[in-house]
C-alpha positions as CSV (number, residue, x, y, z in Angstrom):
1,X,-50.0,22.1,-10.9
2,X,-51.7,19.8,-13.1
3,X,-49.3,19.9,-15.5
4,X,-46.6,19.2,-13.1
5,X,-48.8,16.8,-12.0
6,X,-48.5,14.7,-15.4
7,X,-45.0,15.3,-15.7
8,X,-43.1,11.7,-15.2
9,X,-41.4,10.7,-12.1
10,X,-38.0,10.5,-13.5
11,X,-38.5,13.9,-15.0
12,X,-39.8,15.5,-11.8
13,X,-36.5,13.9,-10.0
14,X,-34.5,15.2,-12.6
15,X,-35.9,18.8,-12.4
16,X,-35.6,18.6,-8.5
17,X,-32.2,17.4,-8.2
18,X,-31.1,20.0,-10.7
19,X,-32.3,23.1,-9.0
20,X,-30.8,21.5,-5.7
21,X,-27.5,21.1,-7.9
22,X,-28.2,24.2,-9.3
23,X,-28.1,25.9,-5.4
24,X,-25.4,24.1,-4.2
25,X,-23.2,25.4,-7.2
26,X,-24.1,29.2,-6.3
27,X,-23.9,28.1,-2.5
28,X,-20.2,27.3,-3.3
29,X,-19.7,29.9,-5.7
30,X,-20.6,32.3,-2.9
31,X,-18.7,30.6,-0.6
32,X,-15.7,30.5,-2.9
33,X,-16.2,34.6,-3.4
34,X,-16.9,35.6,0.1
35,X,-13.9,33.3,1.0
36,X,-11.7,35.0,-1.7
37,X,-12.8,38.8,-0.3
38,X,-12.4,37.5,3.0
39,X,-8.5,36.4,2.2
40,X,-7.7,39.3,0.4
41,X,-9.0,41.4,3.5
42,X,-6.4,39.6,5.5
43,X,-4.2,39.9,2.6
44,X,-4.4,43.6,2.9
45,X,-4.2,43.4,6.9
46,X,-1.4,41.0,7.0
47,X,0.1,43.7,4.2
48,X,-0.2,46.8,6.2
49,X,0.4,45.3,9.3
50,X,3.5,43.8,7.9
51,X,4.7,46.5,5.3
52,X,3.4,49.6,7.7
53,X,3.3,49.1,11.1
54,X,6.1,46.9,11.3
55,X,8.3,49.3,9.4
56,X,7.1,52.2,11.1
57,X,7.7,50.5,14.6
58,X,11.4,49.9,13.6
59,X,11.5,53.5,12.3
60,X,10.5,54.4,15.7
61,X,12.6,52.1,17.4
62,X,15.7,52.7,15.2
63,X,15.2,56.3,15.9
64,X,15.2,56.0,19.5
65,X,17.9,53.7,19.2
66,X,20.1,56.7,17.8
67,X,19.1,58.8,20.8
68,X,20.5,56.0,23.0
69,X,23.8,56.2,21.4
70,X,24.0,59.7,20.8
71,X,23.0,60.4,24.6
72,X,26.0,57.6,25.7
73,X,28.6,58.5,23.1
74,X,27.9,62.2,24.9
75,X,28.5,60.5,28.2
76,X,31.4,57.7,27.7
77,X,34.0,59.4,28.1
78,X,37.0,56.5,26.8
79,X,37.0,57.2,23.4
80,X,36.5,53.7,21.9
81,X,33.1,53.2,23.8
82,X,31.9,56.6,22.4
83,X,33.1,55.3,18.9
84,X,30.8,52.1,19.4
85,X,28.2,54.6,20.2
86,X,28.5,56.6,16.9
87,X,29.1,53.4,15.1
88,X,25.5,52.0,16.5
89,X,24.4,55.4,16.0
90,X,25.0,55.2,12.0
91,X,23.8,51.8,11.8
92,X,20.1,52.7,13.1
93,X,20.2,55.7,11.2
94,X,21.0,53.3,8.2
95,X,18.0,51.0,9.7
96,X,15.1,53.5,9.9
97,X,16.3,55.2,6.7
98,X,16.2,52.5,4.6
99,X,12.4,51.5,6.7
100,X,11.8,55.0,5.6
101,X,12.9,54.8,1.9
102,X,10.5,51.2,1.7
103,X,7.2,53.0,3.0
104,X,7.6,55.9,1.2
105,X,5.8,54.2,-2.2
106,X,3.1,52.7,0.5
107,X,2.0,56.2,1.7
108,X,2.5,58.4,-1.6
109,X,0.1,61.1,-1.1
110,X,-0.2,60.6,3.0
111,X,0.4,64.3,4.5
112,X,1.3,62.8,7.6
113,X,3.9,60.5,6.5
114,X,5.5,63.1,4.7
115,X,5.9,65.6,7.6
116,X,7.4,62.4,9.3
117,X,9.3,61.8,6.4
118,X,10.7,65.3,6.3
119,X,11.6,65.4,9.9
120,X,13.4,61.7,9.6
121,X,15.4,63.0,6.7
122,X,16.8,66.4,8.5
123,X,17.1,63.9,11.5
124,X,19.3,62.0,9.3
125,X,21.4,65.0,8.6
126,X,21.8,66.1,12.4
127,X,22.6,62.7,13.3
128,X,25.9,63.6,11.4
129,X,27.2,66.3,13.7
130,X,27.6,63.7,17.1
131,X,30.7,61.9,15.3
132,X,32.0,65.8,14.3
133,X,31.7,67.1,18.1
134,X,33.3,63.8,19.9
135,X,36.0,64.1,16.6
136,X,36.5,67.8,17.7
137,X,36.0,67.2,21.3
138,X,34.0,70.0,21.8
139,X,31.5,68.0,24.4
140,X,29.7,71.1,25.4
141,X,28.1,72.0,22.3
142,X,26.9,68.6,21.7
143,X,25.4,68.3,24.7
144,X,23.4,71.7,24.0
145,X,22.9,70.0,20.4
146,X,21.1,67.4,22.6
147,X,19.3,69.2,24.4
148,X,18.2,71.7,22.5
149,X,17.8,70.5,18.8
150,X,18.0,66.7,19.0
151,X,15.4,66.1,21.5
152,X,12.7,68.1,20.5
153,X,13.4,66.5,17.2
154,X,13.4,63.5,18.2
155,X,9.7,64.0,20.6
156,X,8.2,65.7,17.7
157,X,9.4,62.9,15.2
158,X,8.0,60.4,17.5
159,X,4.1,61.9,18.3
160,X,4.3,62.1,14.3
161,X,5.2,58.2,13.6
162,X,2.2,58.0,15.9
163,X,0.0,60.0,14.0
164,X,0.6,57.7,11.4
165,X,0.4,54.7,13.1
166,X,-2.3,55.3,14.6
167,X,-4.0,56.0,11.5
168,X,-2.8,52.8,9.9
169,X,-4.0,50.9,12.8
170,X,-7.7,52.9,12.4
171,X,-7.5,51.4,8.7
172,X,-6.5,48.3,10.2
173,X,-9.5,48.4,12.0
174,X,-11.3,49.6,9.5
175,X,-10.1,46.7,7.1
176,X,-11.1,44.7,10.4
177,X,-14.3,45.6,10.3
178,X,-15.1,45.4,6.7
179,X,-13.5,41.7,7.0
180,X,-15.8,41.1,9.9
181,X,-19.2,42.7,7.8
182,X,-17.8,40.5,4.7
183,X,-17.8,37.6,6.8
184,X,-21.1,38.5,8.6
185,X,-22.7,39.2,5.3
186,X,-21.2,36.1,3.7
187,X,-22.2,34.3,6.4
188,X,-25.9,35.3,6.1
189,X,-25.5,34.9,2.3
190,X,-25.0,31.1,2.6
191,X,-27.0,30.8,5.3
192,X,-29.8,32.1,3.3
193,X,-29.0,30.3,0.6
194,X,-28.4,27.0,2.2
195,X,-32.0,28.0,3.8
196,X,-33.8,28.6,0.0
197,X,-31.8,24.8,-1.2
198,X,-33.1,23.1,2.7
199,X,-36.5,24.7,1.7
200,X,-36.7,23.9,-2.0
201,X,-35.2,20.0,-1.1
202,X,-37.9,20.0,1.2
203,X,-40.7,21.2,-0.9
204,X,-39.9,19.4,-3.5
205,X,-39.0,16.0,-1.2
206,X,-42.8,17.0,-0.6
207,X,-43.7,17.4,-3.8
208,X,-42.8,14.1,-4.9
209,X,-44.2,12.6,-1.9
210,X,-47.1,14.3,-2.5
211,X,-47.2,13.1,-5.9
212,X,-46.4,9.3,-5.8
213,X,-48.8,8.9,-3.0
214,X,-51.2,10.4,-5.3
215,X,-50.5,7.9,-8.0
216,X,-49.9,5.6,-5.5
217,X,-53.3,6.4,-3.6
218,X,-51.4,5.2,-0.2
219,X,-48.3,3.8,1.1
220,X,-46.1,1.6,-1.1
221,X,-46.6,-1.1,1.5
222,X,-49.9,-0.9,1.6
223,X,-50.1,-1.2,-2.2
224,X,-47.8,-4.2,-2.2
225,X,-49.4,-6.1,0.4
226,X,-52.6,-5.5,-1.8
227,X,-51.2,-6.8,-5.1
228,X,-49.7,-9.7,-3.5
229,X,-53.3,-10.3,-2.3
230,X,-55.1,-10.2,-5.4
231,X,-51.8,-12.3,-6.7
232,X,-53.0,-15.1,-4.6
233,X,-56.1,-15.1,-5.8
234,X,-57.8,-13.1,-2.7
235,X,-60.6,-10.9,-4.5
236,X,-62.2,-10.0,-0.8
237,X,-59.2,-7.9,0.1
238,X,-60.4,-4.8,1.6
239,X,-59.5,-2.0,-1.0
240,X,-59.9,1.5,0.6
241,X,-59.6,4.9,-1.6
242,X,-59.7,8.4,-1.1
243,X,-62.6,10.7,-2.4
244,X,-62.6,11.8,-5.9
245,X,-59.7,9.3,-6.4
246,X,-60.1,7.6,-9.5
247,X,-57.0,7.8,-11.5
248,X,-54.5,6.3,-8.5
249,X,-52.8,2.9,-8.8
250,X,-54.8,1.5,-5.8
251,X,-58.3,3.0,-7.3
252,X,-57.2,0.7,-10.5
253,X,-56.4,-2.3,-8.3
254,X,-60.0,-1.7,-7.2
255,X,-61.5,-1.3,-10.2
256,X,-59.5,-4.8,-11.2
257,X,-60.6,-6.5,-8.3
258,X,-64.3,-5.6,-8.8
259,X,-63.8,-6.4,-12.3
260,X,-62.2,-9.6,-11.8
261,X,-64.5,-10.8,-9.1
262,X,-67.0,-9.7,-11.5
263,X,-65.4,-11.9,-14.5
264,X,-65.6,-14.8,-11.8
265,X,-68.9,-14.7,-10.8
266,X,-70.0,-14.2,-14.6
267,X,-67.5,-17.7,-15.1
268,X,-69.3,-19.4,-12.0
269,X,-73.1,-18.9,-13.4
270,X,-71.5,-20.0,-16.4
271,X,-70.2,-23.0,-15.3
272,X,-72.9,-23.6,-13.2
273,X,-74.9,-23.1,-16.5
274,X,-72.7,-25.9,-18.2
275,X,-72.6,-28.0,-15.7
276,X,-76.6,-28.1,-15.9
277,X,-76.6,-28.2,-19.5
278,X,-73.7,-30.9,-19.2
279,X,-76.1,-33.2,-16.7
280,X,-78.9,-32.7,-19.5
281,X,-76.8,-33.6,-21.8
282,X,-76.0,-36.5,-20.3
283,X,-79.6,-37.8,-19.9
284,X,-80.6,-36.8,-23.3
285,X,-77.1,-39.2,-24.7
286,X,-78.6,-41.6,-22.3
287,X,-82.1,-41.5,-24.1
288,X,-80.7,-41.5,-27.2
289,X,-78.7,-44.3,-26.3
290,X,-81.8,-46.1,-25.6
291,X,-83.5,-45.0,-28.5
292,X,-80.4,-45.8,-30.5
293,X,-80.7,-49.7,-29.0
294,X,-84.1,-49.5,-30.0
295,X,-83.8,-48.1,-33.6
296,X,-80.8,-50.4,-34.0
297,X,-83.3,-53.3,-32.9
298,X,-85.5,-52.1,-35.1
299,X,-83.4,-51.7,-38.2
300,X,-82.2,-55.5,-37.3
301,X,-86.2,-56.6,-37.6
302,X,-86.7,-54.3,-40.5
303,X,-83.6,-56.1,-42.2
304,X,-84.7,-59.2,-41.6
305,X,-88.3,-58.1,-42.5
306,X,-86.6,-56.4,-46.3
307,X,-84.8,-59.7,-46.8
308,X,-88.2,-61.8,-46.0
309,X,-89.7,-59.3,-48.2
310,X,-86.7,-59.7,-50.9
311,X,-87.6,-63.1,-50.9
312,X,-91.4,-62.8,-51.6
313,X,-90.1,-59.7,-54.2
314,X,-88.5,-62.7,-55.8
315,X,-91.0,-65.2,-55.6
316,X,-93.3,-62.6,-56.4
317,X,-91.0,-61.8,-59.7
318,X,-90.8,-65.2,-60.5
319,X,-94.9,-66.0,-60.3
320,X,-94.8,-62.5,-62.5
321,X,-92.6,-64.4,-64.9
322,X,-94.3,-67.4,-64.7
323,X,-97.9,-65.4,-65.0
324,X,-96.4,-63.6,-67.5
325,X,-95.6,-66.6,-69.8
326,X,-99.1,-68.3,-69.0
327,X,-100.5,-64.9,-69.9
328,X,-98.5,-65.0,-73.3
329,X,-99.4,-68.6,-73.7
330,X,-103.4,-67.2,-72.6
331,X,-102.6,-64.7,-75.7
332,X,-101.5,-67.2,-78.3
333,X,-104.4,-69.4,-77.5
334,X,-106.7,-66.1,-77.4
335,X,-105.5,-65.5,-80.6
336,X,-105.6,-69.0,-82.1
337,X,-109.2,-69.2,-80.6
338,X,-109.8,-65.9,-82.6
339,X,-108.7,-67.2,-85.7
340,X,-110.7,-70.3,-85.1
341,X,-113.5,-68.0,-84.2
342,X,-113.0,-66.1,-87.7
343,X,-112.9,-69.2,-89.1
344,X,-115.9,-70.6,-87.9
345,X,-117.8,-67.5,-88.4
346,X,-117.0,-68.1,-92.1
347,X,-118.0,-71.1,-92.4
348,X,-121.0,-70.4,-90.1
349,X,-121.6,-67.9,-93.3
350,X,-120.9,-70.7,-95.4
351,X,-123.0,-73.1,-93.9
352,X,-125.9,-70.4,-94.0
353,X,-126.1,-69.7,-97.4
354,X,-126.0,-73.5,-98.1
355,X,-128.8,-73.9,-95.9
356,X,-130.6,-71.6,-97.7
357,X,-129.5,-73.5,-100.8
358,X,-130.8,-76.9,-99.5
359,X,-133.8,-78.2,-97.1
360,X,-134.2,-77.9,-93.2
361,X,-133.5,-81.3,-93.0
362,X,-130.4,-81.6,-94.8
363,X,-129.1,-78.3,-93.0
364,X,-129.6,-79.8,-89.7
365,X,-127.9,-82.9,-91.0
366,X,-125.4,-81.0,-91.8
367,X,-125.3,-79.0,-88.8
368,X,-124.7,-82.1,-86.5
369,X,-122.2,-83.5,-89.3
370,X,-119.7,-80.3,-89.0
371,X,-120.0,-79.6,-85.2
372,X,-117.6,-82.5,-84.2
373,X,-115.2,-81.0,-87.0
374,X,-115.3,-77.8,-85.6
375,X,-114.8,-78.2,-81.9
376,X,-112.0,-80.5,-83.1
């Protein structure tokens, strides 16, 4: 079952509609057969009844026939009515001889027939002796002939044609009764076979009712209606599903719906999420807008403070320059005042060892004399 079960729709239709095929092909064949036995029984009726009985009942009625004119051409006594007699007397002879002659091959082997047979032939040859007795005029002995040979010929001729029909018409009914147990049987046949296709349609009708139900998991309408609903958008459509059913088309529509109402509750938080975030977003772009204004205020002081402060760099660079050429100026004098100092602390040494050379007096004369010079 469960691998029928995973077998595809269009192979399960398939299968099921070729075993149906497959039943209605022998339901026709059998038909076609019983029909065929059932004609050739009525063949083999329409045969005997047509080929025996037929011919036996004109052998039977030719040979009474010949009585007839055999008793009349004893009774007429004009000559030419007698001679129509014998005439139709030869003629049915002719008639249930040549009857005879065509059912000899049908009952070769038939004891009865052949008595009859062998009694119709030496018939045959009596029926010759009516024409020589009316010829010879000799009425008496034909009417003895008559009474006494042709008659109980005739009777015991007769009860044997009945023995044989009778037992065609027993195989006639015979046939009859095999055609009606052919029919009967054949009847049955197809009926039990039309019964086993009804049954197998129906089981496998039930089968793959069964089945797409199962994969299904409810009524096509129902499963319609419910994808049209989650279609639109509905995730609250009630989805109901049998026990243990987890592999049906409806079960999977459920599991979708969950999932997507899952999905969109997970994308609401989130959006709620972002639209919080957004708002804060929002606020903080507002205070950094305001900070912005601020920094950009800011920056504008702090330029105008760098270019304030360019200017004093420059002043400042300037007074630098300017300090730094009194400072070289400082340096030359410095160094002028150095050599001057050199200077006068030679001639300080000078003036020393002259003053130990000459008196206090003149040294201080001299003293005052060079100081003027000096400072000059």
């Amino acid at each position: 079952m469960t691998a029928y079960a995973n077998i595809r729709i269009g192979t399960k239709l398939g299968i099921s509609f070729g075993v149906v095929i497959f039943l209605l092909v022998v339901l026709c064949t059998v038909s076609v057969m019983q029909t065929r036995t059932t004609t050739n029984l009525l063949e083999e009726q329409s045969r005997i009844r047509t080929q025996k009985l037929e011919q036996l009942y004109v052998v039977r009625e030719a040979l009474g026939q010949t009585g007839l004119a055999a008793r009349n051409a004893y009774i007429f006594s004009n000559e030419d009515e007698a001679a129509k007699e014998l005439a139709l007397l030869d003629q049915q002879k002719t008639i249930y001889l040549d009857a005879l002659a065509g059912l000899t091959p049908l009952f070769d082997g038939n004891a009865d027939f052949d008595a009859m047979r062998k009694d119709l032939l030496a018939m045959a040859e009596e029926l010759k002796r009516p024409r020589q007795y009316v010829a010879a005029k000799n009425m008496e002995e034909f009417g003895k002939f008559l009474v006494n040979e042709c008659s109980p010929l005739r009777r015991k001729i007769v009860a044997e044609i009945d023995v044989v029909i009778k037992a065609v018409q027993q195989a006639v009914e015979t046939d009859g009764r095999n055609l009606e147990e052919a029919t009967a049987q054949s009847g049955m046949l197809i009926l039990l076979i039309s019964a086993i296709a009804v049954a197998i349609s129906i089981a496998v009708a039930v089968a793959i009712t069964r089945g797409l139900l199962q994969q299904l998991g409810g009524e096509p309408s129902d499963v319609r209606h419910i994808a049209s609903r989650i279609a639109a958008g509905d995730l609250t459509v009630a989805i109901s599903t049998r026990r243990d059913d987890d592999a049906s088309v409806v079960a999977a529509m459920k599991n979708m719906r969950d999932s997507l109402a899952d999905v969109v509750a997970k994308i609401r938080a989130s959006t709620d999420t972002i639209s919080s975030a957004s708002t804060q977003i929002a606020s903080g772009n507002q205070d950094l807008a305001a900070r912005t204004e601020q920094q950009a205020s800011a920056l504008e002081e702090t330029a105008s403070s760098m270019k304030e402060l360019n200017t004093t760099v420059k002043q400042n660079t300037e007074h630098a320059h300017q300090a730094n050429d009194l400072a070289s100026a400082a340096s030359s004098v410095a160094v002028r005042g150095g050599q001057v100092v050199s200077k006068v602390v030679v001639t300080m040494g000078e003036i020393n060892d002259s003053a130990a050379k000459i008196p206090t007096s003149s040294a201080s004369s001299m003293v005052l004399h060079s100081r003027p010079t000096s400072w000059h």
